[in-house]
C-alpha positions as CSV (number, residue, x, y, z in Angstrom):
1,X,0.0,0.0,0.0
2,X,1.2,3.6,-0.4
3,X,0.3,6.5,1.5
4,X,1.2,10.6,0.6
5,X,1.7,12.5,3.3
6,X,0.9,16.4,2.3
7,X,2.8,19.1,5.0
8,X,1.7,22.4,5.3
9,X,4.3,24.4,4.2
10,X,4.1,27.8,2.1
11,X,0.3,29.3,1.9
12,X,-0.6,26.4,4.1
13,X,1.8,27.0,6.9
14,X,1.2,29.1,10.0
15,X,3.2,30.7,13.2
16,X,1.1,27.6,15.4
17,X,2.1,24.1,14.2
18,X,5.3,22.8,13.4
19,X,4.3,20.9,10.3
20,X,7.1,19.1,9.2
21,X,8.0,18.0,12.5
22,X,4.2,16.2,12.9
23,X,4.4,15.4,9.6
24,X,7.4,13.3,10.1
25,X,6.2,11.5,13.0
26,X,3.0,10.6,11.4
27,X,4.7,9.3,8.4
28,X,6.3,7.3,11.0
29,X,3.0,6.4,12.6
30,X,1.8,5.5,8.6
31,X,4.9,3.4,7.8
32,X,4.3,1.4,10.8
33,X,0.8,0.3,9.9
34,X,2.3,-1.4,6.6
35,X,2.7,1.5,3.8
36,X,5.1,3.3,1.3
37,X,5.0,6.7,2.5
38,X,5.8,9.6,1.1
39,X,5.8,12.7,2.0
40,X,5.2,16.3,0.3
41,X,5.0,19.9,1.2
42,X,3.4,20.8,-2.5
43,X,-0.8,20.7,-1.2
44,X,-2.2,21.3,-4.0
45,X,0.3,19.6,-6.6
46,X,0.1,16.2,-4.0
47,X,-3.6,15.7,-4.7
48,X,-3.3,16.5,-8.5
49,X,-0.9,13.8,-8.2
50,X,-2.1,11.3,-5.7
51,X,-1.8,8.0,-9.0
52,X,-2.7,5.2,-7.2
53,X,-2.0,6.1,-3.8
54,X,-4.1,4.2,-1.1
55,X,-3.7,7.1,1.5
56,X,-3.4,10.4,1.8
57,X,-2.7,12.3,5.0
58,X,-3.5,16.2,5.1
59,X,-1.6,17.7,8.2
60,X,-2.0,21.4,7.4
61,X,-3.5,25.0,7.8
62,X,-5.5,27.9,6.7
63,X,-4.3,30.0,3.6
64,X,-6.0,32.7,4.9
65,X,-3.8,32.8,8.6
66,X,-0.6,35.0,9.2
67,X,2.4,33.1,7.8
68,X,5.4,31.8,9.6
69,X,7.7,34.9,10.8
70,X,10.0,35.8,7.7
71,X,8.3,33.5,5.3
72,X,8.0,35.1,1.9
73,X,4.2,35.4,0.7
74,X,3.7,33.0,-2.2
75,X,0.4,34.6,-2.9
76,X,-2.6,32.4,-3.8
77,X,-3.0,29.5,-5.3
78,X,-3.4,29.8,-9.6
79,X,-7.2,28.4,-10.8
80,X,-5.0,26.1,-12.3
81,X,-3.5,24.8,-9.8
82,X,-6.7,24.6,-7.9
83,X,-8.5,22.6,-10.9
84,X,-5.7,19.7,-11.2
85,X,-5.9,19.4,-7.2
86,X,-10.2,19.0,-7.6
87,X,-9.8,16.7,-10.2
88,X,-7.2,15.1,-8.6
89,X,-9.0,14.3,-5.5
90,X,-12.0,13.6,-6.9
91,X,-10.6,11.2,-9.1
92,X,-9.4,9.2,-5.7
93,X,-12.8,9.8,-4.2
94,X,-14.0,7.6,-7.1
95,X,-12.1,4.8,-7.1
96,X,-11.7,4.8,-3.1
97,X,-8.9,6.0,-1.1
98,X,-8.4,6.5,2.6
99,X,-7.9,9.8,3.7
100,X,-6.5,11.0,7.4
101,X,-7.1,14.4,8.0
102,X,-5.2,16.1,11.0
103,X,-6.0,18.9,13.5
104,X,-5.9,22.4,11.4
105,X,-7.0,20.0,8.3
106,X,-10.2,21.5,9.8
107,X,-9.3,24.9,8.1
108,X,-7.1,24.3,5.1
109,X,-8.1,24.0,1.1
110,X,-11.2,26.0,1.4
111,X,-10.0,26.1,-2.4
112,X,-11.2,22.9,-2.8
113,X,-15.4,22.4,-1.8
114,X,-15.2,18.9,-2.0
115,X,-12.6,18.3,0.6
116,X,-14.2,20.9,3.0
117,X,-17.7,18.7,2.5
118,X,-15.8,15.5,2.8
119,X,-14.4,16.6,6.5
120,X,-17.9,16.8,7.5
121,X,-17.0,19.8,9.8
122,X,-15.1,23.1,9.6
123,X,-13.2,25.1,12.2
124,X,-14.7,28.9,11.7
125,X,-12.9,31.8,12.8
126,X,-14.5,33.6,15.6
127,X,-16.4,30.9,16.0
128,X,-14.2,27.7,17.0
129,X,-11.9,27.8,19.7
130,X,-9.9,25.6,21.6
131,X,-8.8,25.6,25.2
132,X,-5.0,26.1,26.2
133,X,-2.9,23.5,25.1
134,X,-1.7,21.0,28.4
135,X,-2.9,17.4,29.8
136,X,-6.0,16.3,28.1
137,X,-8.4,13.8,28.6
138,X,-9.8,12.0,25.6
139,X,-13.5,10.1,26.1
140,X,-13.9,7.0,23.3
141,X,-16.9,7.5,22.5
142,X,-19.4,6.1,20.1
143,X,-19.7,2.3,18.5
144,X,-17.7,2.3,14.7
145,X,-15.1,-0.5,15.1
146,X,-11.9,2.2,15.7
147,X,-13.5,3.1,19.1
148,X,-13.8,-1.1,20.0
149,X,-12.4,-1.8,23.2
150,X,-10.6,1.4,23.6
151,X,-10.6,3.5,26.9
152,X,-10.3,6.9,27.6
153,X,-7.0,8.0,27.5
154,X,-5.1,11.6,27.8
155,X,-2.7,13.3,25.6
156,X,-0.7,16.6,25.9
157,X,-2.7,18.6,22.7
158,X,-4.9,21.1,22.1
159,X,-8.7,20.6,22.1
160,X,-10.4,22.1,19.2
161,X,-14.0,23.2,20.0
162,X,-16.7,24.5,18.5
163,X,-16.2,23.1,14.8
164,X,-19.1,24.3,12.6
165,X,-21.0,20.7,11.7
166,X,-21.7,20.3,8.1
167,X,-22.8,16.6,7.6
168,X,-23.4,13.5,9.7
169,X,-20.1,12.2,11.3
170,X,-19.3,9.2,13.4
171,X,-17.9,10.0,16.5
172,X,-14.9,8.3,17.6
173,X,-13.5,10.3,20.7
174,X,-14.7,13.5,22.4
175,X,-13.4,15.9,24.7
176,X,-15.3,18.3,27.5
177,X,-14.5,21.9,28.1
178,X,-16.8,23.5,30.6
179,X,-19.5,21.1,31.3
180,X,-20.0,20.9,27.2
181,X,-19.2,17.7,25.1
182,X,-17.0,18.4,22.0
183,X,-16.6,16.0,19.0
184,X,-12.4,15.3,18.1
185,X,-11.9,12.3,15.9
186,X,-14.8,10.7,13.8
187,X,-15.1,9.1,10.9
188,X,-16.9,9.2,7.4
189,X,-17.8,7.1,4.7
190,X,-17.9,9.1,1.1
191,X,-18.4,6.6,-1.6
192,X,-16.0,4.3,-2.3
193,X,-13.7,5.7,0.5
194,X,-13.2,6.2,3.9
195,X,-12.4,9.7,6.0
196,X,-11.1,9.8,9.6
197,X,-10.4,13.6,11.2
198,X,-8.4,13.5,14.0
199,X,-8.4,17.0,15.5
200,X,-5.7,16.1,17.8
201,X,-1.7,16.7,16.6
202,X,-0.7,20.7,17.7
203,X,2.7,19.2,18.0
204,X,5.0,15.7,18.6
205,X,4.0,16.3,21.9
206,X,0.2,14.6,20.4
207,X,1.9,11.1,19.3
208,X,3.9,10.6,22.1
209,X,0.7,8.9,23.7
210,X,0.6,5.5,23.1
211,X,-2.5,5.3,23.1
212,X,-3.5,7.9,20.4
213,X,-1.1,6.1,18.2
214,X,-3.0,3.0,18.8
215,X,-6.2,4.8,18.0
216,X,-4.5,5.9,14.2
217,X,-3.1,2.8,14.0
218,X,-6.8,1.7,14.4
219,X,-8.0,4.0,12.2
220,X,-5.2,3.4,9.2
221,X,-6.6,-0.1,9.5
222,X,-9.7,0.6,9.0
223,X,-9.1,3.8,6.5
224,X,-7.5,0.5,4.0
225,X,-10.1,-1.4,3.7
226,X,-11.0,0.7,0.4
227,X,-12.9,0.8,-1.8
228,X,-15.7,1.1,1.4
229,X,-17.2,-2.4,1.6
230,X,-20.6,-0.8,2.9
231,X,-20.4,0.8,-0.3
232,X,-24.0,0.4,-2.6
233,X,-23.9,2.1,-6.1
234,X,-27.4,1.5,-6.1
């Protein structure tokens, strides 16, 4: 199997996350559940590109947020760039492919519509929030086979809250930040493939808990069992 791993780096880096670091350790995390990786810092020219691939991994940010300090501006993306990414992705979406999208996933390629519908949920500005980053506990929630036989577990991270809903998920793990439950990994079933957010990963800090990298390693499992065998083209 072989599995692109896509970095935010240029439009789709930020001041926050240290992309290539969690990008190297989930390439790690990816390579250890039986794949090829590889791994890119081109977004946009990754999913034109994605061939054959039987994973892709999107670890990356918002366009629209304040670069990293003394990064030159690369200005937006070209329409034609943007088109061979969308045809690209929706080309994988067709056949089936497994797609892991991580923490600020939540807010990158708002380029592309069908990725942002495929999430199934959006981090909005002035909107979403998350509390301080620190010691975190994680509730398994929920019945889809990732969350079987797990238990709660915690995680040094940041808790994204408050992400805007768009489409019916199935929740995996959720968090609770004053009294109020907060969804933070689910999965989706689009087609022929398979979706898993996992709004966990700030920093390497994320995957030094074992038992988060069970829980991917659960969820790459399951994300390669592609094309979706629930799938009906009826």
């Amino acid at each position: 199997m072989r599995a692109v791993v896509l970095s935010g780096s240029g439009r789709y880096a930020d001041p926050w996350h240290p992309y290539a670091e969690t990008s190297a350790a989930l390439a790690g995390i990816v390579a250890g559940a039986g794949y090829r990786v590889d791994v890119s810092d081109d977004l946009l020219g990754g999913l034109a590109d994605l061939g054959d691939a039987d994973l892709v991994v999107v670890n990356a940010g918002n366009p629209n947020t304040p670069l990293p300090e003394g990064a030159a501006d690369p200005g937006p993306a070209s329409d034609d760039e943007i088109a061979a990414a969308s045809a690209g992705l929706d080309a994988a979406l067709e056949r089936g492919i497994g797609i892991l999208a991580v923490h600020a996933a939540a807010a990158t390629l708002p380029e592309l519509p069908t990725f942002v519908h495929a999430l199934g949920a959006r981090w909005l500005e002035d909107v979403s929030w998350h509390p301080p980053i620190g010691e975190s506990l994680v509730h398994v929630v929920g019945s889809h086979p990732i969350a079987d036989g797990l238990a709660d577990f915690t995680v040094f991270d940041e808790r994204y809250s408050g992400l805007r809903l768009d489409d019916v998920i199935e929740p995996i793990a959720e968090h609770e930040d004053d009294g109020m439950r907060h969804p933070l990994i689910w999965a989706r079933e689009l087609g022929h493939s398979r979706l898993v957010y996992d709004a966990l990963g700030h920093d390497v800090r994320s995957y030094e808990s074992a038992a988060h990298r069970e829980l991917l390693g659960r969820a790459l499992d399951w994300l390669s069992r592609v094309p979706a065998p629930t799938y009906d083209a009826s």
